[in-house]
C-alpha positions, 0 to 999 in steps of 0.5 A, a space after each residue: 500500500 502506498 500513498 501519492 502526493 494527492 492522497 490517492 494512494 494513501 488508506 481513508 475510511 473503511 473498505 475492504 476487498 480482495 486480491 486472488 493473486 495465484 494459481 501456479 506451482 509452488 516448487 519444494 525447497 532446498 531447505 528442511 521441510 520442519 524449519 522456519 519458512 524464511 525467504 533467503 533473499 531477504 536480509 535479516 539481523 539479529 532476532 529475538 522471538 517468542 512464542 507465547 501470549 502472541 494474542 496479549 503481545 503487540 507488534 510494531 513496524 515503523 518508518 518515517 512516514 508509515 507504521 503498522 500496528 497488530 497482535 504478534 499473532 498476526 491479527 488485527 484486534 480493536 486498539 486504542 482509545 482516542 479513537 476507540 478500537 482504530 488505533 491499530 492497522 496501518 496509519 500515516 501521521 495524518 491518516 489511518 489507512 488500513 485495519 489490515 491485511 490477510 491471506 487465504 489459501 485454497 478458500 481457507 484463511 491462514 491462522 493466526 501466527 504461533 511465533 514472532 520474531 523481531 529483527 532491525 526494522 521489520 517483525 516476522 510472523 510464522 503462520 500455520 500449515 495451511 493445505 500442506 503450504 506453510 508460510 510467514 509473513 514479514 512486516 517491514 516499512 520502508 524509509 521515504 515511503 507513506 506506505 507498507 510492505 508485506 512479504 509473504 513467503 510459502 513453502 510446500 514438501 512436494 509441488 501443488 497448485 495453489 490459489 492465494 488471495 489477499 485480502 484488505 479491509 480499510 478505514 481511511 480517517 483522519 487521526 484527529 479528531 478523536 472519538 470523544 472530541 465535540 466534533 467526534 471522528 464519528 461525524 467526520 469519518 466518511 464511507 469508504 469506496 473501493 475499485 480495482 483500477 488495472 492490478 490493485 485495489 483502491 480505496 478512496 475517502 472523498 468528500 465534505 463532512 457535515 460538521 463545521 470548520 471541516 473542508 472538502 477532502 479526497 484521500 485514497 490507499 492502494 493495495 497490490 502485489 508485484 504478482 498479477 492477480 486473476 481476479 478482484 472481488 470487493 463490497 461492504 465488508 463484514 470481517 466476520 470469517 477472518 483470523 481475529 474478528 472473534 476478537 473484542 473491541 469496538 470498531 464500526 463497520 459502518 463506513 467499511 468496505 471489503 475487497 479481494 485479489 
């Protein structure tokens, strides 16, 4: 996800949808089936890693310009009180961008993470065995960059067929005001839309709130991959089926959408 100098790439009010990246051969490794599913092309640091209360445990990625908030166990759950139950995701100083991201493979989410690990710069989530494919994902936010990288590596012990799909949900808003402010977030945050212009999804947030002293605004976050999905599917979004939404927490559905690649 990423955000242009006019805001149209940047995450506004709450959207999802999903991206179905993949139905291609996933190749068996050189390396042990029953170790960590690293990607070696990806630098890595010195770690530290844990295996327990990863639900109690928060993890977080920043950079200059972005930073991404979540449970170590990879979930999403409702953070924060300013804005009760938004604080968490991916966010911008100015602007919220999304609730987070998820992966399913062949119809089933992932699970939630069984271990994290933290190195410089980036979190490590190693996620369960999903129809023979285990996977982790790796969290990491660029220097210069108003947006996130998510690096999903999988691994098989023998050759299949997969189909991956991603999943966003958004929830552009500003970080001021705040839930309990007069005005609250809750006049000034605006239904989400979302679209599928080329390979990505697009969220947008575009208008004028009907409260005083508030102007016109038109904010938008982008959500891909450097693979070329399939097909797109996107609508208002529930959250009802993914990894984490039995979680507590209040977090409105009222201006969210939901998409797929």
């Amino acid at each position: 996800m990423h955000r242009t100098s006019r805001g149209s790439l940047a995450a506004c009010a709450t959207a999802a949808s999903s991206l179905l990246l993949i139905t291609a051969p996933l190749g068996v490794p050189a390396q042990a089936a029953n170790g960590p599913v690293v990607d070696p092309a990806i630098a890595r640091s010195p770690e530290l890693s844990e295996t327990t209360r990863l639900s109690d445990r928060r993890f977080v990625v920043t950079g200059d310009r972005a930073w991404a908030l979540g449970a170590a166990d990879g979930t999403y759950p409702a953070a924060g009180f300013h804005t009760r139950g938004e604080m968490g995701g991916f966010w911008l100083p100015n602007l919220k961008l999304l609730d987070g991201t998820w992966f399913n493979i062949n119809g089933d989410w992932i699970g939630k993470a069984n271990k994290t690990t933290s190195g410089w710069g980036y979190v490590r989530a190693d996620l369960p065995t999903t129809h023979g494919v285990s996977a982790s994902r790796t969290d990491f936010v660029p220097r210069g960059v108003s947006g996130a990288l998510v690096g999903l590596s999988l691994r098989s012990e023998r050759t299949r067929i997969i189909t991956l799909r991603a999943d966003a949900h958004s929830e552009l808003m500003s970080s001021y005001p705040w839930g309990e402010t007069k005005p609250s977030q809750t006049l000034v945050n605006l239904p989400d839309s979302v679209s599928v212009p080329g390979k990505h999804l697009l969220f947008r947030d575009k208008g004028k709130p009907q409260s005083p002293n508030f102007e016109f605004h038109d904010w938008a976050a982008a959500f891909g991959s450097d693979l070329s999905p399939y097909a797109t599917k996107t609508g208002k979004d529930s959250g009802a089926t993914r990894p984490g939404s039995d979680l507590p927490g209040v977090r409105s559905e009222r201006t969210a959408a939901a998409g797929a690649l």
